[in-house]
VMD Tcl script that draws the C-alpha trace (Angstrom):
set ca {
  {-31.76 11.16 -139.42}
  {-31.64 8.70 -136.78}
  {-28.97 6.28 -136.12}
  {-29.85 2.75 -135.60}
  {-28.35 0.22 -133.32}
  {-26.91 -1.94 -135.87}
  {-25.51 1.32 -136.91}
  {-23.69 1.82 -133.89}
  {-22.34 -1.10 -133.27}
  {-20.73 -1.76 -137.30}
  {-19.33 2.25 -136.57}
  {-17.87 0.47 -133.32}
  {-16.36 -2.27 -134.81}
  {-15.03 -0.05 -137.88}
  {-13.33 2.33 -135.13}
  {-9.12 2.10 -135.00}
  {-8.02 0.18 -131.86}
  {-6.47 2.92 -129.80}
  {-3.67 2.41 -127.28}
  {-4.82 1.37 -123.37}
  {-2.56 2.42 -120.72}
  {-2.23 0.60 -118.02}
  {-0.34 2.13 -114.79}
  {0.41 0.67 -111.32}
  {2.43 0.10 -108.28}
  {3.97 -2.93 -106.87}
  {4.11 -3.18 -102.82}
  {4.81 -4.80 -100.44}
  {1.82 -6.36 -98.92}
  {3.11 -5.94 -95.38}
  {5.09 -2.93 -94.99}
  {3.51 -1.25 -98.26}
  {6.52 0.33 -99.19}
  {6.59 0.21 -103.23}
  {8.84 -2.83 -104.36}
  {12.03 -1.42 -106.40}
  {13.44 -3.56 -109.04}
  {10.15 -6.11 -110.05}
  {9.82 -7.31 -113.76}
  {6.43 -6.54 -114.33}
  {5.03 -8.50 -117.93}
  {2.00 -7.99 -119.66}
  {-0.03 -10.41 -121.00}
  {-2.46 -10.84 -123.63}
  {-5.62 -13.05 -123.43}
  {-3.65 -16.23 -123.93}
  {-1.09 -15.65 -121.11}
  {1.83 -14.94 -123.13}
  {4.25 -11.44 -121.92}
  {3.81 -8.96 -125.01}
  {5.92 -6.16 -122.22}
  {8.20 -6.16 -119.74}
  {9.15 -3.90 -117.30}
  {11.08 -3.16 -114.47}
  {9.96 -1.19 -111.72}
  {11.52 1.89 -110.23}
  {12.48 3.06 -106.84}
  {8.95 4.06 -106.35}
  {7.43 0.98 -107.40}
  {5.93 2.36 -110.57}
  {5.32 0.64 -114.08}
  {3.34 1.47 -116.96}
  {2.43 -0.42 -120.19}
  {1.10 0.85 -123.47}
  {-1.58 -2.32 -125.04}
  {-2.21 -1.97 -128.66}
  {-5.98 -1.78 -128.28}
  {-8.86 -3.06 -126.03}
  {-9.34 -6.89 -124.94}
  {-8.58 -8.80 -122.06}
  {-4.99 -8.62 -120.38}
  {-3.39 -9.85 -116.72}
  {-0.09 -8.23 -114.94}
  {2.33 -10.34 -113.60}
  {4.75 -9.14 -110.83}
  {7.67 -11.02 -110.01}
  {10.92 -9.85 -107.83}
  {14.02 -11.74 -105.66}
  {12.23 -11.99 -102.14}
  {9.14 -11.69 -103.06}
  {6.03 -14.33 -104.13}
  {5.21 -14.25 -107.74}
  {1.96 -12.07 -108.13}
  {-0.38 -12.34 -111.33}
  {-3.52 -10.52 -111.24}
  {-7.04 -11.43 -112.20}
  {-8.13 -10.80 -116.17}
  {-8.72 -6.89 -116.80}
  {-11.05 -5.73 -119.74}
  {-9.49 -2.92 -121.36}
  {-11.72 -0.77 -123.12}
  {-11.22 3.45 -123.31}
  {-9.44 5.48 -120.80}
  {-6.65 4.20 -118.46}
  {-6.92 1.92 -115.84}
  {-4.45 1.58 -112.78}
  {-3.03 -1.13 -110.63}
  {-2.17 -1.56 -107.48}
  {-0.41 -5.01 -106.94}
  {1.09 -6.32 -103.83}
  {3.32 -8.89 -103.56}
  {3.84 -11.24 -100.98}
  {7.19 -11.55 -98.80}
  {8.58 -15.00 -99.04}
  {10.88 -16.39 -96.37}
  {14.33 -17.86 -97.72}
  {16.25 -20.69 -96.28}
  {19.35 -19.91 -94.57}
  {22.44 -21.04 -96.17}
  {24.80 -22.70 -94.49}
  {28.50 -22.29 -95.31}
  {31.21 -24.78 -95.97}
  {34.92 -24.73 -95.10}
  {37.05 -26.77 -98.15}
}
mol new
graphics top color blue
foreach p $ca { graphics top sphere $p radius 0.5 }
foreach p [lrange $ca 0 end-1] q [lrange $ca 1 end] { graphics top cylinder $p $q radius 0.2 }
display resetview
């Protein structure tokens, strides 16, 4: 028997939403060293966190999303300018991530005798 398209594409939209993993590695856009420490969100197609994360020493994070749609990373740590990315379609298989973040330059402080 042959299979149609219209076939196809009601067996696609029948088919369990499996889990998308998404891996990456904050750095440091200058020095590239990874960035230790970041809260790393995910968020769904309306912007909202549905994980967070913290990084490790190397930099690392990885998320589990419930199924496939659109989702953006957003990397945030002391020191550093807050990095979203650009909308990623997730559909099978694993994608990974390589964010950098941008060094931002603090004030000095100035101290105060009482």
């Amino acid at each position: 028997p042959y299979t149609t398209l219209s076939d196809l594409a009601l067996a696609m939209a029948n088919a369990p939403a499996r889990a998308q993993v998404v891996r990456g590695v904050a750095v440091d856009s200058v020095t590239r060293e990874p960035v230790n420490d970041a809260m790393v969100s995910l968020l769904d197609s309306t912007a909202d966190p549905i994980a967070m994360i913290r990084t490790g020493a190397r930099g690392r994070f990885t998320f589990t999303a419930t199924g496939s749609g659109y989702y953006a990373i957003d990397v945030r740590s002391i020191g550093f300018k807050p990095h979203t990315s650009s909308w990623i379609a997730l559909g099978a298989g694993e994608l990974g991530l390589r964010l950098a973040s941008r060094a931002l330059r603090l004030d000095a402080l100035g101290l105060q005798r009482d």
